[in-house]
N, C-alpha and C positions, 0 to 999 in steps of 0.2 A: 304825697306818700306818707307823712308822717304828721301831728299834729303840735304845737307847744307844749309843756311839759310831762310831755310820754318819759316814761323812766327807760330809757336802754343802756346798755353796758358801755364801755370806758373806752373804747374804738372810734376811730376818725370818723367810717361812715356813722356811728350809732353812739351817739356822746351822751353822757348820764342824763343829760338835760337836752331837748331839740329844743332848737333855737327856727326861728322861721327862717329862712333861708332865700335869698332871691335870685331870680332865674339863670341858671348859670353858674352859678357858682361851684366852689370846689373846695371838699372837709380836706384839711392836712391833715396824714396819718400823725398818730399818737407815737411818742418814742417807746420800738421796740428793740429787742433782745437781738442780740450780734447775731445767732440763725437767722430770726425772720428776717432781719435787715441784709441776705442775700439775696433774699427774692420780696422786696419788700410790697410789693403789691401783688395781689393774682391776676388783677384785671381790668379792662376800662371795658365800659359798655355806653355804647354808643346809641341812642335811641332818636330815629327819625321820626316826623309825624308821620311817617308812609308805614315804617316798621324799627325794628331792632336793629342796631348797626353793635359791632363791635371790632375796634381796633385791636394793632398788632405796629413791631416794631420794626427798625432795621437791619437786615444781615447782612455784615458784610463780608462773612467769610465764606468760603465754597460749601454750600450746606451738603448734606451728609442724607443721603436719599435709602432708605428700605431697601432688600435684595429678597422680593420673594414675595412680599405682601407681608410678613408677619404679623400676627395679630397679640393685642396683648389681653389677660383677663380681665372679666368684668372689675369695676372698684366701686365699692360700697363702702361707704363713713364708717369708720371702728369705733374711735372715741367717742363718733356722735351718732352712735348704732341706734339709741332709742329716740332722738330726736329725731333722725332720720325715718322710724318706723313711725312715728308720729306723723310724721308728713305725708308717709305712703296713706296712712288710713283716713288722712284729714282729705286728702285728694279725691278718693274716692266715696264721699259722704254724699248725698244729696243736697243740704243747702252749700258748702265749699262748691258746687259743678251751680247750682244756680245762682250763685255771684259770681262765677269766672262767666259762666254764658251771657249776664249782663252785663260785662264789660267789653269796653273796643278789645279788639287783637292788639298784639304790635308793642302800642305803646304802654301797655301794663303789665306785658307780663312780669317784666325783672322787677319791678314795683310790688307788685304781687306777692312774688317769691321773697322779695324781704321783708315785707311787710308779715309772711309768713311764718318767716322767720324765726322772726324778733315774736310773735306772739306765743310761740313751742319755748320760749326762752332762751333759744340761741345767743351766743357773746366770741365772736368771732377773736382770733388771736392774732387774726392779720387783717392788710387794710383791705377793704372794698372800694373803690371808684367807678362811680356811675352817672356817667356823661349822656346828655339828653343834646341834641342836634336837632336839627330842624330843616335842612336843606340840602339833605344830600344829593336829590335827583338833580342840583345842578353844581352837583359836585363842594358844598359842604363850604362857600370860602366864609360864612359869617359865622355857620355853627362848629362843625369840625376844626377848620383851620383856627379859629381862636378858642376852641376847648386846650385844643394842641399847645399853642404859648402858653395859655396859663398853667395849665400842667409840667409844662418845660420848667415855666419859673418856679413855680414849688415842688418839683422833684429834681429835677435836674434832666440833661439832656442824653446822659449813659445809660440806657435801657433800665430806666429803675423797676419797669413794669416784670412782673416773672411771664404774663403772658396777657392778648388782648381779646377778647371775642366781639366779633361783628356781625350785624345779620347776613345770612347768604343762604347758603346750602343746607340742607334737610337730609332726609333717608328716604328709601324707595325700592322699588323692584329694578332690578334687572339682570338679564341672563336666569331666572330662575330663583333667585338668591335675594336677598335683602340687603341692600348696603346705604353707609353714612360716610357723607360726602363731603366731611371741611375743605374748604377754600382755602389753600396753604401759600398761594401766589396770586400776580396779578401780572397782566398784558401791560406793555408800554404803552403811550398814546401821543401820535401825533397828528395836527392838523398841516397840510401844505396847501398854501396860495399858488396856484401856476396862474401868473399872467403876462400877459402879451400887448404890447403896443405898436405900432403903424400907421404911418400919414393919412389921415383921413380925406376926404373931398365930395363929388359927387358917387352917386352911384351910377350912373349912365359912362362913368369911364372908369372901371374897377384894375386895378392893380392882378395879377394870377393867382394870388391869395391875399383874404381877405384878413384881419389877425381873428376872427371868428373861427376861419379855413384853417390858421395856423394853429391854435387854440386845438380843433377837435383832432387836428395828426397827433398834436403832444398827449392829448387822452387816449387816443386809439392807441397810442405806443404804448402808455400805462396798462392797460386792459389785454392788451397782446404780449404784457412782462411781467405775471405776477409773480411773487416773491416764492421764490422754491421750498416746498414744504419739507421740513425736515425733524424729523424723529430721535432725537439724542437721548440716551439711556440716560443721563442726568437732570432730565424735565418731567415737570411735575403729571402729566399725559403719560407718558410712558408708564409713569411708575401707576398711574391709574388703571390701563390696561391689563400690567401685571397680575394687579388689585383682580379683575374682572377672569382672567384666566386662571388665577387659583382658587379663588371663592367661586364662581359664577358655576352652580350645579349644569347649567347649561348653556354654555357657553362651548362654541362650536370645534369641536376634538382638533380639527386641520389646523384654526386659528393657535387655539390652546398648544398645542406642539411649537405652533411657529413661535410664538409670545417666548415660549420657554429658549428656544436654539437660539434668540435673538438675545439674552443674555451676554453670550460670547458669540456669536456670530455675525460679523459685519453685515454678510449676505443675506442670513435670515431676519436682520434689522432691518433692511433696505425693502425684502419682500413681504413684510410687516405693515412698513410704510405704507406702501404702495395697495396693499389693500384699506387699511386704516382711512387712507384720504379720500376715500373715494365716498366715503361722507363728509358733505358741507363742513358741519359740526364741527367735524372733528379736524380738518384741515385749518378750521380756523383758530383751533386752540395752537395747537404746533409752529403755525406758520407766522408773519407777516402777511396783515390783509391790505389791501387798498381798497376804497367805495370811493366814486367821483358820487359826491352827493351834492353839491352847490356848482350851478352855470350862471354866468351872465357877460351879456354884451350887445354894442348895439342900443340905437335910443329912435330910429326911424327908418321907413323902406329906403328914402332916398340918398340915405348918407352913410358914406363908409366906414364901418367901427372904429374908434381910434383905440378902444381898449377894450380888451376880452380876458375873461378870468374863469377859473374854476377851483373848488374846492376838493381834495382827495385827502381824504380820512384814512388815517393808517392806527392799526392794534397791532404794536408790537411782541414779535417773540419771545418766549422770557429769555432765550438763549440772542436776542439782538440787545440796541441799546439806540436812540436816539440819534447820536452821531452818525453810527453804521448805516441808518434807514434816510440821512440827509444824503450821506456818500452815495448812497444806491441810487436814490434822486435825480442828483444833478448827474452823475454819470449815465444815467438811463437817457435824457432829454438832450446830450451834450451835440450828438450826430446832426438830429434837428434842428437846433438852433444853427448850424453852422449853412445847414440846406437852407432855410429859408433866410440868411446873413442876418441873424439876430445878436446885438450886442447880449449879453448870456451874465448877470450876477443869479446866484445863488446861496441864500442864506448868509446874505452881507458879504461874499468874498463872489469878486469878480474872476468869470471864467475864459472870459474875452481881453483883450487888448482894448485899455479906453479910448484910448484915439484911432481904432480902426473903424473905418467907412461900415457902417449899417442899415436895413430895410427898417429896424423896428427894436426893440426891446422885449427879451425874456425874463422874466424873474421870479424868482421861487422863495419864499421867506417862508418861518411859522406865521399860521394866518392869525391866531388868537393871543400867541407868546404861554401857550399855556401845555407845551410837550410835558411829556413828562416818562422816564426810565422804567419796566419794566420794578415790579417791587420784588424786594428781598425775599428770598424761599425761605420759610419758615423750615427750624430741623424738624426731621423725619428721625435721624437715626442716631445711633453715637450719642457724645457726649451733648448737650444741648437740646436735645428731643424730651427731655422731662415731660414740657408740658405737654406735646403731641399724644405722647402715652395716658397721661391723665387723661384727657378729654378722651379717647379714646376707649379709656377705662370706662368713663363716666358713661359715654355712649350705651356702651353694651349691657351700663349696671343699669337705666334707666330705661330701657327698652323692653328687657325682661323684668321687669319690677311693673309693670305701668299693664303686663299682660299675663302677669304672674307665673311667669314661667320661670322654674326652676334651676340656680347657675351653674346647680353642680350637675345639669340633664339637658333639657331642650332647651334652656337659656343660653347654654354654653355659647355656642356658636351660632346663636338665632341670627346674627343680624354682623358683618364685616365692617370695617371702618376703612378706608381709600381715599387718600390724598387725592385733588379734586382741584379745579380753576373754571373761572369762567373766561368766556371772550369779553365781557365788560370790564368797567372801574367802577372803584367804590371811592367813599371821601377816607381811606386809612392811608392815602397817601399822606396823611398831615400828623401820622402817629408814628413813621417810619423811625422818629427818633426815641419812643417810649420802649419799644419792648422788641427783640430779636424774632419771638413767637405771636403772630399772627393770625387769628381762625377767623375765617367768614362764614359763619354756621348756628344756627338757631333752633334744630331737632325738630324741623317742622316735619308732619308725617305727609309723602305725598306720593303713598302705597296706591296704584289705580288712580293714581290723578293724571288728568291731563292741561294741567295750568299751573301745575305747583302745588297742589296742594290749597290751591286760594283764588277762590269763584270771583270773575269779575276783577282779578288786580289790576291797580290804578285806571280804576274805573266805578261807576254807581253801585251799590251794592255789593264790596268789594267782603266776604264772607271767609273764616276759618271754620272748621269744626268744633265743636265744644270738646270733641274725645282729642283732640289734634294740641289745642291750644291747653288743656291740663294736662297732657305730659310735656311741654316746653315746660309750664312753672316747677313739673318735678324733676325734670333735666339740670333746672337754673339751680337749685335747690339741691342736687345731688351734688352738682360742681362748687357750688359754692361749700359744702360740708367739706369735701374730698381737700378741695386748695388749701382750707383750713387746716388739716390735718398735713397735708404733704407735707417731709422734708427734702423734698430731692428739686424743689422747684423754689 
């Protein structure tokens, strides 16, 4: 990113002298001034070799959700009005797009944008933090989870961050409309082992169930009891819909009514629902899912199993929690075990009498030990929503800046911004201590795409656009002006 005695300004990221630096490592901000040291950082950026990650921190008070979509206007740097127009014109040069088209995706762009930076003469008055990863598709434990300590040790563990950005979510079409979609939350995750044990022997004299037999009643029962979808006006879903029925030019009039009476209406929330899940999709953001994705049992025709297992993958609700989804568990299977006189622990507590007479053994543990709680809702509204609104801001400034359209005209309202989640996990579980504010969002355009935006992901030839990937660097570059400048974050 940078070279040995580059001259840059007097800031953590950007110290008068660079120094080489080695992998992983991390600049401690410079002592500032009792304002900035409210919000003493703007952000941590997270870069995987796959793409952009950026973290976010823990909330733990009832976060404070939008009534209505509101939207906030475009923000464009003030103090750094001409450096900023600097950049808009460097962006759109012909050799600036032929060294951004020579470069990978992903992992240059924030490199880029500072690199851009620092060369327009930028000297930032708050700290930058930018955290490079390496492993998130299995979940981040060497890269993420120890960026995370060491950033504990040198800041501390009270949300020192003002806010974090991670890769995720983009803008797009839908309903007619344009909208930008940060990841403001994240699903629980847990793994459960159901297995089952029983005297084995031959098979020429088989018992009436096999623990194989007993094994697929306890799946059947799972797959015959999935977790009831539910719609709560306090989840980040809901409030995305809202998003879709005030903005969405087309978005369908019947729905739109109902979206709106479901405000205060129990009843028109319930028939809301009920339309809503009748897509996959969308049942699985709201809901508690289960997938039996791993079987085994069984080692030859002629011998009776002595043990049979299966694995069932559960993405929790934001509105569930871990404990809830064990309770559901073991009470779902408790009938069964009793039918076929199965001594019954679940999750280390015994559900059975130990010394009562048994056919076999049922047991339900975490299979990995690697559960993990639904993450903290980033604020939307009220007091703590600062940075929602920035980014927000920034959205709107760099959408119509990037297509020159106008923000006191057809920029105004080109493009909505809509709190947003997905059904996966990211690795920002390991930043939940850094910062309250949270976004999983990278401004990738993926207008008419049907893959994201990105040909071939995690796969050969894995392609962004050139027009796609030079407005990320003026996206990074607007927000990084704007944090600069903010006082309210």
């Amino acid at each position: 990113m940078s070279t040995a005695g580059e001259k840059r300004s007097n800031d953590g990221l950007l110290p008068s002298t660079v120094q080489p630096i080695a992998a992983g490592a991390l600049l401690a901000p410079r002592t500032v001034s009792r304002r900035t040291q409210v919000a003493l950082i703007f952000g941590v950026i997270l870069l995987s070799l796959l793409g952009l990650r950026v973290n976010f921190a823990p909330y733990v008070d009832v976060p404070q959700l939008a009534t209505g979509c509101p939207q906030v206007d475009a923000l464009v740097p003030q103090r750094g009005a001409e450096l900023y127009a600097n950049i808009s014109r460097l962006v759109a040069t012909p050799d600036f797009k032929t060294k951004a088209i020579n470069l990978p995706s992903g992992a240059v762009q924030v490199p880029a944008t500072i690199e851009t930076l620092i060369a327009q003469g930028f000297k930032p008055t708050r700290t930058v933090v930018i955290a490079f990863g390496f492993d998130e598709e299995v979940s981040g434990p060497q890269g993420a989870k120890q960026l995370s300590a060491a950033m504990c040790g040198i800041y501390g563990e009270n949300l020192p961050f003002a806010f974090i950005l991670d890769e995720c979510e983009g803008f797009g079409e839908a309903y007619g409309s344009i909208f930008a979609t940060p990841a403001v939350a994240e699903k629980g995750y847990l793994d459960v082992r159901v297995e089952v044990t029983s005297p084995g022997g031959h098979s020429s004299v088989p018992p009436p169930h096999t623990s194989i037999g007993i094994l697929a009643a306890l799946l059947v029962k799972y797959e015959d009891n999935p977790y009831k979808a539910e719609l709560s006006r306090s989840s980040v879903p809901y409030q995305l819909v809202q998003c879709h029925a005030t903005h969405g030019a087309q978005f369908p009039k019947k729905l739109r009514k109902l979206a709106r009476r479901s405000v205060n209406s129990d009843k028109a929330l319930s028939k809301l629902r009920d339309v809503l899940v009748e897509s996959r999709q969308f049942r699985s953001l709201i809901g508690t899912t289960q997938a039996i994705d791993i079987v085994q049992g069984g080692v030859k025709s002629n011998a009776l199993p002595e043990q049979a297992w299966a694995l069932v993958n559960h993405r929790l609700s934001t509105e569930s929690s871990v404990a809830e989804t064990k309770a559901h568990d073991t009470a779902l299977l408790a009938d069964l075990a009793a039918r076929f006189n199965l001594s019954y622990t679940a999750f280390g507590e015994a559900q059975t009498p130990a010394d009562a007479p048994a056919f076999g053994t049922l047991t339900l543990i975490d299979a990995y030990g690697r559960a993990l709680d639904p993450a903290p809702v980033t604020p939307l509204a009220g007091k703590g929503s600062e940075p929602y609104q920035l980014l927000s801001g920034t959205i709107k400034a760099t959408f119509a800046a990037h297509r020159g359209l106008d923000l006191a005209g057809a920029g105004k309202d080109a493009i909505a911004v809509a709190p947003s989640m997905s059904t996966g996990n990211t690795d920002t579980k390991y930043y939940w201590e850094l910062s309250r504010s949270i976004f999983r969002y990278n401004h990738r355009n993926i207008i008419g795409s049907k893959d994201g935006g990105m040909s071939g992901a995690h796969t050969v030839n894995e392609t962004l656009g050139a027009e796609a990937f030079l407005e990320i660097i003026r996206f990074f570059a607007t927000l990084i002006l704007n944090a600069d400048e903010s006082t309210a974050i």
